[in-house]
C-alpha positions as CSV (number, residue, x, y, z in Angstrom):
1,X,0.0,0.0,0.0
2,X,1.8,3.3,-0.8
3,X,1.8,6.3,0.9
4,X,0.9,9.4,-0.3
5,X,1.2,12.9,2.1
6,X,-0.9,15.6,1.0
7,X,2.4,17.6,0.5
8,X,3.1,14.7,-2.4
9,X,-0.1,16.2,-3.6
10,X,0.1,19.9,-3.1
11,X,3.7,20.8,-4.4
12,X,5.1,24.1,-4.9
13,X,6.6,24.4,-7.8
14,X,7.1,26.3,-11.5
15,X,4.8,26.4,-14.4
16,X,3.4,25.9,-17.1
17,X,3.3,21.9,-16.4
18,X,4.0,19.9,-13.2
19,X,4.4,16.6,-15.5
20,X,5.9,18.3,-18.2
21,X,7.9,20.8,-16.6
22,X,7.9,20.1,-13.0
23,X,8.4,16.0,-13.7
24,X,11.6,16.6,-16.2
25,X,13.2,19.2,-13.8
26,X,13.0,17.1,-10.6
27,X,14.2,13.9,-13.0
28,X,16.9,16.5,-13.7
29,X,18.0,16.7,-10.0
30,X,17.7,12.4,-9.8
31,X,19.9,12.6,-12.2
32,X,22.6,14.7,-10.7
33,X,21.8,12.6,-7.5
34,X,22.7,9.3,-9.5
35,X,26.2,10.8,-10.6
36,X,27.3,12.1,-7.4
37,X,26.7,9.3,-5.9
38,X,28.7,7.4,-8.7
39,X,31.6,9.9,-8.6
40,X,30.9,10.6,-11.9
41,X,30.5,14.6,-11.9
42,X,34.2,15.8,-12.5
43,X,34.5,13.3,-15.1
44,X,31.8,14.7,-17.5
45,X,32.2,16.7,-20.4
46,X,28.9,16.7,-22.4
47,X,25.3,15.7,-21.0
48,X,22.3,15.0,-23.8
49,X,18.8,14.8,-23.0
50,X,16.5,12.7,-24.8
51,X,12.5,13.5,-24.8
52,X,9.7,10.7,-25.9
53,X,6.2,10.8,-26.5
54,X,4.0,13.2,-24.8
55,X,7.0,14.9,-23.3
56,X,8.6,15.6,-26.7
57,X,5.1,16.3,-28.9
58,X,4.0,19.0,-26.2
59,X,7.7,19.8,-24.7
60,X,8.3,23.1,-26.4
61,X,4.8,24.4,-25.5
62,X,5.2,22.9,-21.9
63,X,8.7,24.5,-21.3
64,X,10.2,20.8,-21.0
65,X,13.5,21.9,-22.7
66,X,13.8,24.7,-20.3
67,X,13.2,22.5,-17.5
68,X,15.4,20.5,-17.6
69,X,18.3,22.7,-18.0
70,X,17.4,24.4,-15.2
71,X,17.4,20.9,-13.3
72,X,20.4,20.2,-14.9
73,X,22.1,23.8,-13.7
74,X,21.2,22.7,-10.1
75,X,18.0,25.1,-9.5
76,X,15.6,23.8,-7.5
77,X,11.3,24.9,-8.6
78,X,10.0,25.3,-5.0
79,X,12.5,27.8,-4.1
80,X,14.2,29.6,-7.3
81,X,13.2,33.4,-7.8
82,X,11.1,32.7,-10.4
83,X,12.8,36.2,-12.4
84,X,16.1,34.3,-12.2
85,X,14.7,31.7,-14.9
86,X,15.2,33.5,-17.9
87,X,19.1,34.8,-17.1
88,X,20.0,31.0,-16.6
89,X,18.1,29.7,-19.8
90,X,19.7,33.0,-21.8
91,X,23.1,32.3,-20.3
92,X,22.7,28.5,-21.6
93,X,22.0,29.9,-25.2
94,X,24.1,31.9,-25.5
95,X,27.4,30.2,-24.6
96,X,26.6,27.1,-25.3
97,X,27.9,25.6,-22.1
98,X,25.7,24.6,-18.6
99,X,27.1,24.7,-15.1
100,X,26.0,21.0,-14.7
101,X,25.0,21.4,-10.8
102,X,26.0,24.2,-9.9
103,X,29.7,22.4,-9.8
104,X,31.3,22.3,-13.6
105,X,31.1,23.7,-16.8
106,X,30.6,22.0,-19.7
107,X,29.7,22.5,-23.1
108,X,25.8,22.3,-24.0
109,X,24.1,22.7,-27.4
110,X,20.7,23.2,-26.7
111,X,19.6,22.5,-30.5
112,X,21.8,18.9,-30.3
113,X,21.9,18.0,-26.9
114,X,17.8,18.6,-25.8
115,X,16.4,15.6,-28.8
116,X,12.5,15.5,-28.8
117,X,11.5,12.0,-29.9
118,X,8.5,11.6,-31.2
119,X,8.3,8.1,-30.3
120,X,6.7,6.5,-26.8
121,X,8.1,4.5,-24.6
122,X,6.4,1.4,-23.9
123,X,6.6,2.6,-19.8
124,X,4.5,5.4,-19.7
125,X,3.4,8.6,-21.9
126,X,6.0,10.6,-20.2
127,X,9.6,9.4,-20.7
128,X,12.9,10.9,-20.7
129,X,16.6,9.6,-20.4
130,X,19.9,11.5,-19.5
131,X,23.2,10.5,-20.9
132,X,26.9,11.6,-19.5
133,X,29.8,11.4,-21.2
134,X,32.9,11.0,-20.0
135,X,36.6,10.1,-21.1
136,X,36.0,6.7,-20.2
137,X,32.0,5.8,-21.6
138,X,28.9,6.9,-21.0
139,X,26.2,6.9,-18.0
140,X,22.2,6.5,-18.9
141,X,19.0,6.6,-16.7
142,X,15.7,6.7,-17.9
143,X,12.8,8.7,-15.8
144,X,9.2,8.7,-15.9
145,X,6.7,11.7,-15.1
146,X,3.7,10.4,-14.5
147,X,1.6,13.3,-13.1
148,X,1.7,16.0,-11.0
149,X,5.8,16.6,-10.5
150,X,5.8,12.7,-9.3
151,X,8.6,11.4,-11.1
152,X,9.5,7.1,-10.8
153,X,11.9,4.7,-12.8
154,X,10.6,1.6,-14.2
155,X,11.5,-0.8,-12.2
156,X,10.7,1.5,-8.6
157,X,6.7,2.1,-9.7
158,X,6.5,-2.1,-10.3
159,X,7.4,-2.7,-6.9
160,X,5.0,-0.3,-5.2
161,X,3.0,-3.2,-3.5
162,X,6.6,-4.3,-1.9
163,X,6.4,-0.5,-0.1
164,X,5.2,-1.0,3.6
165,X,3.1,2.4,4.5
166,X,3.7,3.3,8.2
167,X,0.6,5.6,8.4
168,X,-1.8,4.3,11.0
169,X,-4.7,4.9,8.4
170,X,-3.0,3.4,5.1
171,X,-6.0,4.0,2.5
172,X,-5.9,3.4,-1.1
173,X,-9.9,3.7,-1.8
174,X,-12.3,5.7,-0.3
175,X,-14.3,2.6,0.9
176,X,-11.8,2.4,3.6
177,X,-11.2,6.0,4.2
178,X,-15.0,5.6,5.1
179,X,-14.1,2.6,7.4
180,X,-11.7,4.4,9.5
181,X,-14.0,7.7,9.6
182,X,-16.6,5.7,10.9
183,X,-14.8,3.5,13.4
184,X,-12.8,6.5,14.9
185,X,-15.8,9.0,14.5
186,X,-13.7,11.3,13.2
187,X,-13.9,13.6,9.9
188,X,-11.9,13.0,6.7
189,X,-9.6,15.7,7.5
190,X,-8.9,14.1,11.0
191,X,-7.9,11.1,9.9
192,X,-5.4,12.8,7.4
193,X,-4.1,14.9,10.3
194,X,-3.1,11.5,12.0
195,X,-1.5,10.0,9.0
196,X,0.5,13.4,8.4
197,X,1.4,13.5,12.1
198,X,3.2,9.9,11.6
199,X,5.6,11.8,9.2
200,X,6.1,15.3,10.7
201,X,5.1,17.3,13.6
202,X,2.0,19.2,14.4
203,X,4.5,22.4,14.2
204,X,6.1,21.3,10.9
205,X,2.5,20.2,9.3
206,X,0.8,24.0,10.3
207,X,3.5,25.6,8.7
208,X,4.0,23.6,5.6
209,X,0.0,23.7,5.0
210,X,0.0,27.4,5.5
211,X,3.2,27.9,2.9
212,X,1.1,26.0,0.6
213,X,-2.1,29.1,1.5
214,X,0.3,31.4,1.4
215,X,2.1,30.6,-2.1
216,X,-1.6,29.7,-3.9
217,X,-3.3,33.6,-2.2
218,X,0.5,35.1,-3.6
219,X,-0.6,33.3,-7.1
220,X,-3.9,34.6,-7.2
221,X,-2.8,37.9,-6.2
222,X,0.0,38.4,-9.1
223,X,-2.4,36.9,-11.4
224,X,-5.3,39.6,-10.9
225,X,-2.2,42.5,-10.7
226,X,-1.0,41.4,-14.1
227,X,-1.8,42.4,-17.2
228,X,-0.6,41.8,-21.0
229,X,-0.5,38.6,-23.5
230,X,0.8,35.4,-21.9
231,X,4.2,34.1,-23.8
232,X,4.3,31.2,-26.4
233,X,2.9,32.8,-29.4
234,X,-0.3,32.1,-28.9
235,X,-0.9,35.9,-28.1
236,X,-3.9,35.1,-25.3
237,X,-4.2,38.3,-23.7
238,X,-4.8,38.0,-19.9
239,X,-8.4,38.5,-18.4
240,X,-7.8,38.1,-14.4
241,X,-6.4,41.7,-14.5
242,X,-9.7,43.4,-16.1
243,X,-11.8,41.0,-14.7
244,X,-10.3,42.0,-11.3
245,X,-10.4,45.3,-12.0
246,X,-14.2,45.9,-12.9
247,X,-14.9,43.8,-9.2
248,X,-12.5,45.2,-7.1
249,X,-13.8,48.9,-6.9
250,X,-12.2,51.3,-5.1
251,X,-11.4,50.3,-1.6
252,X,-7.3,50.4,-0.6
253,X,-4.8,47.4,-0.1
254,X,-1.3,47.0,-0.5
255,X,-1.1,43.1,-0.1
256,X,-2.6,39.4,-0.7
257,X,-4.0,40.1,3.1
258,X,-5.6,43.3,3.0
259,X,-6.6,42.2,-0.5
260,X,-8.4,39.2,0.9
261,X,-10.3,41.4,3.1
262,X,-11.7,44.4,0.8
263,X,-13.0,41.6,-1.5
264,X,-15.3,40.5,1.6
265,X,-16.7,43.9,1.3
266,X,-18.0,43.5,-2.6
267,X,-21.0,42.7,-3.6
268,X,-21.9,39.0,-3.6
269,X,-24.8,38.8,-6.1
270,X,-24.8,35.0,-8.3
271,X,-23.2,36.9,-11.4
272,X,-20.4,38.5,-8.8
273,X,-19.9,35.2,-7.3
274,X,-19.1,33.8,-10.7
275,X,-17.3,36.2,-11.7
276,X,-14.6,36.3,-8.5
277,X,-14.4,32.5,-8.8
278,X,-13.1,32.7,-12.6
279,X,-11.5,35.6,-11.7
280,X,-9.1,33.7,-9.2
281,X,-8.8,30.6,-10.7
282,X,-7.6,32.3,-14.5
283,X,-5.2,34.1,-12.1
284,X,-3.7,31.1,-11.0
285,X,-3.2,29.9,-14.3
286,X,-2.3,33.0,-16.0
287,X,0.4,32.7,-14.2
288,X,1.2,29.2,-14.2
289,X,1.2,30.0,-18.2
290,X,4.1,32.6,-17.8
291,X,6.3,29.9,-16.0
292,X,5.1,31.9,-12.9
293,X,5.3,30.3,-9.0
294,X,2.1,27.5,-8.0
295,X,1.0,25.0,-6.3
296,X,0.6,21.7,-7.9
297,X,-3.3,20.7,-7.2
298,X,-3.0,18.0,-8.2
299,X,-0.9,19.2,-11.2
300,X,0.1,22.6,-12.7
301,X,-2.5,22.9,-15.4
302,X,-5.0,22.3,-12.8
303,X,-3.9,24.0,-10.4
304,X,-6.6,27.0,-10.2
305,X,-9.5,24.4,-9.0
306,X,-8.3,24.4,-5.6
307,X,-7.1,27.8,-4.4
308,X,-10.1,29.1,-6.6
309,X,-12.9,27.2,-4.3
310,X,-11.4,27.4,-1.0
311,X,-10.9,31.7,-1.5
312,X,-14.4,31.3,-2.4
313,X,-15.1,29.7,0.8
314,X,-13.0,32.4,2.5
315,X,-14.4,35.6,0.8
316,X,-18.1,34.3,0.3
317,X,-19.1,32.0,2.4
318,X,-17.3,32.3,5.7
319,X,-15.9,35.8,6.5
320,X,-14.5,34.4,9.8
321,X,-12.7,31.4,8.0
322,X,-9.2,31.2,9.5
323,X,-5.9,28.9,9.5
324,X,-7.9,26.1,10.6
325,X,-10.3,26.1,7.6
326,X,-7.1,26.5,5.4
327,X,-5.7,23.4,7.0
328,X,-8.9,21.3,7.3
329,X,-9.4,21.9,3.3
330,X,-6.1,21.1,1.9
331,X,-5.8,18.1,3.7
332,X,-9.1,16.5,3.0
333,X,-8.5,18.0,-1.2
334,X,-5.0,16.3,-0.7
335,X,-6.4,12.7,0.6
336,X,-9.3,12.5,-2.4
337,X,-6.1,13.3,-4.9
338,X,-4.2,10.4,-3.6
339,X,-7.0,8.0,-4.1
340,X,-7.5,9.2,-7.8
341,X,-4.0,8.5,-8.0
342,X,-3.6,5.3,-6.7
343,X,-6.6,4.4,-8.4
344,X,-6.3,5.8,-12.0
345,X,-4.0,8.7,-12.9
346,X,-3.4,12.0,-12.3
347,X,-1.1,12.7,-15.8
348,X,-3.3,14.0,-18.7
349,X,-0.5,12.0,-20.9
350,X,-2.3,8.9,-19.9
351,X,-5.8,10.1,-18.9
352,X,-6.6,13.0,-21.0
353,X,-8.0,16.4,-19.2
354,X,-10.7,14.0,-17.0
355,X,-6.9,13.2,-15.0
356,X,-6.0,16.6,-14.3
357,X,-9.5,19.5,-13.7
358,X,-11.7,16.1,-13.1
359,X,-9.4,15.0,-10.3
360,X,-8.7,19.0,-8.9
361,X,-12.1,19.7,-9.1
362,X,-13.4,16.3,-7.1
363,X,-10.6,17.4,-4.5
364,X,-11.9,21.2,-4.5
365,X,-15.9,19.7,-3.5
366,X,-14.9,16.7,-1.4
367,X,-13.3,19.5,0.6
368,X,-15.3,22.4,0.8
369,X,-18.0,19.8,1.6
370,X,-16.3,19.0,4.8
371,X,-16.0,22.7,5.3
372,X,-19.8,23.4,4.7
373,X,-21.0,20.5,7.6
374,X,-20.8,17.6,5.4
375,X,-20.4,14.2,6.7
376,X,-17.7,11.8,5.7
377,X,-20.0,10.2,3.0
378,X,-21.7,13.4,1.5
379,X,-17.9,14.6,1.2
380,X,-16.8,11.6,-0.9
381,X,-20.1,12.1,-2.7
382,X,-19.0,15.3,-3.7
383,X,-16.3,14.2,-4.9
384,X,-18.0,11.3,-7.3
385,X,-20.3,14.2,-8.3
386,X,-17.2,16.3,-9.3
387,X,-15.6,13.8,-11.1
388,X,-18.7,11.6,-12.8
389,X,-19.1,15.0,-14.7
390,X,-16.0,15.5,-16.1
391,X,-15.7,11.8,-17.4
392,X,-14.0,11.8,-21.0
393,X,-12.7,14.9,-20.6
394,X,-9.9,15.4,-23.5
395,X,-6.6,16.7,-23.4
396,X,-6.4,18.8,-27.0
397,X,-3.8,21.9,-25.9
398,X,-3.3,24.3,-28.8
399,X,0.6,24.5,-29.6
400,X,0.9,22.8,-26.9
401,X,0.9,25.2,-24.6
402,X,-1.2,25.1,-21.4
403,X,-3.2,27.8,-22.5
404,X,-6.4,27.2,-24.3
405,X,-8.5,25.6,-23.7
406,X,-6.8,24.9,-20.3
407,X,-6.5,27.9,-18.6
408,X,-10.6,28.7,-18.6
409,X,-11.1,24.8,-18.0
410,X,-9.8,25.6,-14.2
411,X,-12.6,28.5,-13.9
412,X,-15.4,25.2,-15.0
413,X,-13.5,22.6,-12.8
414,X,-13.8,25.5,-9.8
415,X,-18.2,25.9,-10.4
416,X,-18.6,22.4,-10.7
417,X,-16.5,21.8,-7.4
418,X,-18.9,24.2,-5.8
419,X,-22.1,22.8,-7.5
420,X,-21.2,19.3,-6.6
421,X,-20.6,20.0,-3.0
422,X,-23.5,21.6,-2.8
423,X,-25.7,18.9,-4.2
424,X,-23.8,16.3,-1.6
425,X,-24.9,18.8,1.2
426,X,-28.3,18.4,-0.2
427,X,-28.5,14.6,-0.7
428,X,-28.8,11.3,1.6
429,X,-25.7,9.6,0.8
430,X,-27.4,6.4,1.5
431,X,-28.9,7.5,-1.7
432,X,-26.3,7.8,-3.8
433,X,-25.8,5.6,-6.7
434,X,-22.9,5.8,-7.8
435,X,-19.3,5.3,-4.8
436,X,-16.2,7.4,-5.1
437,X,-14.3,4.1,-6.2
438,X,-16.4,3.0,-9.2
439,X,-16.0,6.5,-10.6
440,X,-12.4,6.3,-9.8
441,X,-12.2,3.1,-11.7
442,X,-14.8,3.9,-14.3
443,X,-12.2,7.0,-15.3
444,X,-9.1,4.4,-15.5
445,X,-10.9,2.8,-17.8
446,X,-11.8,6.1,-20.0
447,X,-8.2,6.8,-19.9
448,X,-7.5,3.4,-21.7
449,X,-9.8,3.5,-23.7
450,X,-9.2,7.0,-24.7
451,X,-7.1,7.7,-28.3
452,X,-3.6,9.2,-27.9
453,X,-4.2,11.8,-29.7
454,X,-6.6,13.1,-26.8
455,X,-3.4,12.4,-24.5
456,X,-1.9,15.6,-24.2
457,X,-0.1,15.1,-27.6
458,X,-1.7,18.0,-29.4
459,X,-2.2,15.9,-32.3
460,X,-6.1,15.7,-31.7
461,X,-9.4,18.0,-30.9
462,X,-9.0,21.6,-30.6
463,X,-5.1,21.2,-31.4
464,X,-5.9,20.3,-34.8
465,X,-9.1,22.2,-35.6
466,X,-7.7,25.6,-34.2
467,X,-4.4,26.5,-35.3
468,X,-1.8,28.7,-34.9
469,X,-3.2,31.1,-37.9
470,X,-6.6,31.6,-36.4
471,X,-4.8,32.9,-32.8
């Protein structure tokens, strides 16, 4: 049974893509690992990356190539100032040498040593292997980004049932998260606070869950202060920023905080309501889209869902919401993202778009349910809810960029994550036909069945109909 924290879930990281761009960089940083540990980095003197299937037909839109140099130069996403990116990818270019981590410098052809093959590997969607070169041969390892910045080898992801979970509550479906809720009386989110304490302390969880507040409010905040066309060629001109603007009015603040605050004091009529949940959660992404600083929920080009319901929650719903609401909802979004993982997928390269907003927007109702009074089983009915209705959704990026039709799918994923926890809060959940785990299964099964080309390959749907030419 594996374990999953909710901080495996809710990663801070860089955008546009946490499989695509977050996955490579972190395989990036394995692979400076592997040759330190081998004694192998003052022996190197030219490192090539090769890209396959999803990872090499969506790369250039998804910022893989840029990725991994900068996991390759020793950078680390979570913590990097995120204006710092473009110096190290221009100093790259424009010598033509990398300071492999941070330690030597050798040369590095960007147009030679980065290969996109268009080919899959037979592993996963997602696959990408380093060489080094030395004097005396050459060192390869092959990596796999499966969703979500999670990043495995072949051989470690086949011998997940070998790993021995040391939570007290080990879950892998929501039938037995159920079990334990109702044995211990406790909520969803209690039981995950038990599990989480097994790994940390109560000081270290707090904090970590609050960084995680913090970076997502910071996000929304830069996205509705930022205006002008996103990069990629697409020319998508950002609509937080006037969208913002018209509902903000007049009132003063000079940060996420105060900002928070003032927007209590707007109007809150259905049509306002809509508006400030689309309004945060293109934020989010508009900035995830400019390889801006988010929060992986479950993945980057999802990751508006979440921080777009629970400010919801906190501007609209509960003006007296606090740290402990913060806390309560990540955890319970983060435990309904681990079953969809361990279940199906969370990588769009093997599930289409139903893996990435379907998933973030059953973990954005299963936990404002909690939130709103909702029992253990209406909160994993919210989540079926959420998800049943995003069954078969593709995966059809234009240019490949995580831009349209992705960026507004986050503002749909965030009103359906409302709507469905609503409906749980309304419902019997003796009544309900349909459990958490046969919609979790039900979209496995839509993700096999689903043609590549809906796979985050750009090769189908809107990626084909709507070219460059008509942007």
């Amino acid at each position: 049974m594996e374990c999953i924290s909710v901080f495996d879930m809710l990663k801070i990281g860089v955008g546009p893509s946490s499989s695509h761009t977050l996955g490579p960089w972190r395989a990036a940083e394995k692979f400076l690992a592997e040759l330190r540990n081998q004694n192998q980095m003052d022996n190197i003197n030219r490192v090539k990356v090769d890209l396959f299937g999803s990872l090499s037909l969506t790369g250039k839109g998804h910022a893989t190539d840029l990725a991994v140099m900068l996991g390759l130069s020793g950078a680390d996403p979570e913590y990097i100032p995120v204006e710092s990116i473009d110096v190290i990818i221009s100093a790259i270019n424009n010598k033509n040498e990398i300071f492999l981590g941070n330690e030597i410098l050798i040369p590095f052809h960007v147009n030679t040593d980065i290969v996109f093959n268009r080919n899959f590997l037979p592993f996963h969607a997602n696959g990408l292997t380093f060489t080094a070169y030395t004097d005396k041969g050459e060192y390869t390892s092959t990596f796999y980004s499966i969703g979500g910045g999670f990043v495995v080898k072949e051989k470690e992801d086949n011998h997940k049932s070998d790993i021995k979970c040391a939570f007290p509550f080990p879950i892998d479906k929501a039938t037995e998260l159920l079990e334990y809720c109702q044995k211990e009386n406790k909520k969803i989110s209690e039981i995950v606070y038990e599990n989480e304490k097994s790994m940390r302390s109560e000081e270290g969880i707090h904090n970590e869950l609050l960084r995680i507040w913090d970076t997502m409010l910071e996000c929304m905040y830069i996205g509705c202060h930022t205006e002008g066309t996103l990069p990629g060629g697409l020319n998508v001109r950002r609509r937080a920023y006037d969208m913002h603007k018209n509902l903000i009015g007049v009132l003063p603040y000079d940060n996420p905080y105060s900002w928070l605050q003032i927007i209590r004091q707007t109007e809150v009529k259905f049509r306002q309501i809509l508006k400030w949940v689309s309004c945060f959660a293109l934020a989010v992404n508009e900035v995830n889209a400019s390889l801006g600083r988010v929060v992986t929920a479950p993945t980057n080009g999802s990751a508006g869902v979440i921080p777009a319901v629970l400010m919801y929650y906190m501007v609209i719903e509960n003006h007296e919401a606090n740290e402990n609401q913060i806390k309560q909802f990540l955890m319970v979004a983060g435990e309904i993202g681990s079953i969809f993982k361990k279940g199906a997928t969370i990588s769009a390269a093997m599930g289409g778009c139903q893996a990435e907003i379907g998933v973030s927007s059953a973990m954005a109702a299963g936990a404002l349910c909690e939130l709103m009074g909702g029992t253990p089983e209406q909160v994993l009915m919210a989540a079926e809810i959420a998800m049943e209705h995003h069954l078969g959704l593709t995966c059809d990026p234009i240019g490949g960029l995580v831009q349209v039709p992705c960026i507004e799918r986050n503002t749909m994923g965030a009103i359906k994550a409302i709507n469905a926890a609503e409906l749980a809060l309304e419902t019997d959940a003796k009544n309900a036909k349909v459990p958490l785990d046969k919609v979790v299964n039900t979209m496995w099964e839509t993700a096999k069945d689903m043609n590549n080309k809906y796979k985050e390959t750009s090769e189908g749907g809107l990626a084909v109909a709507v070219g460059l030419a008509d942007c």
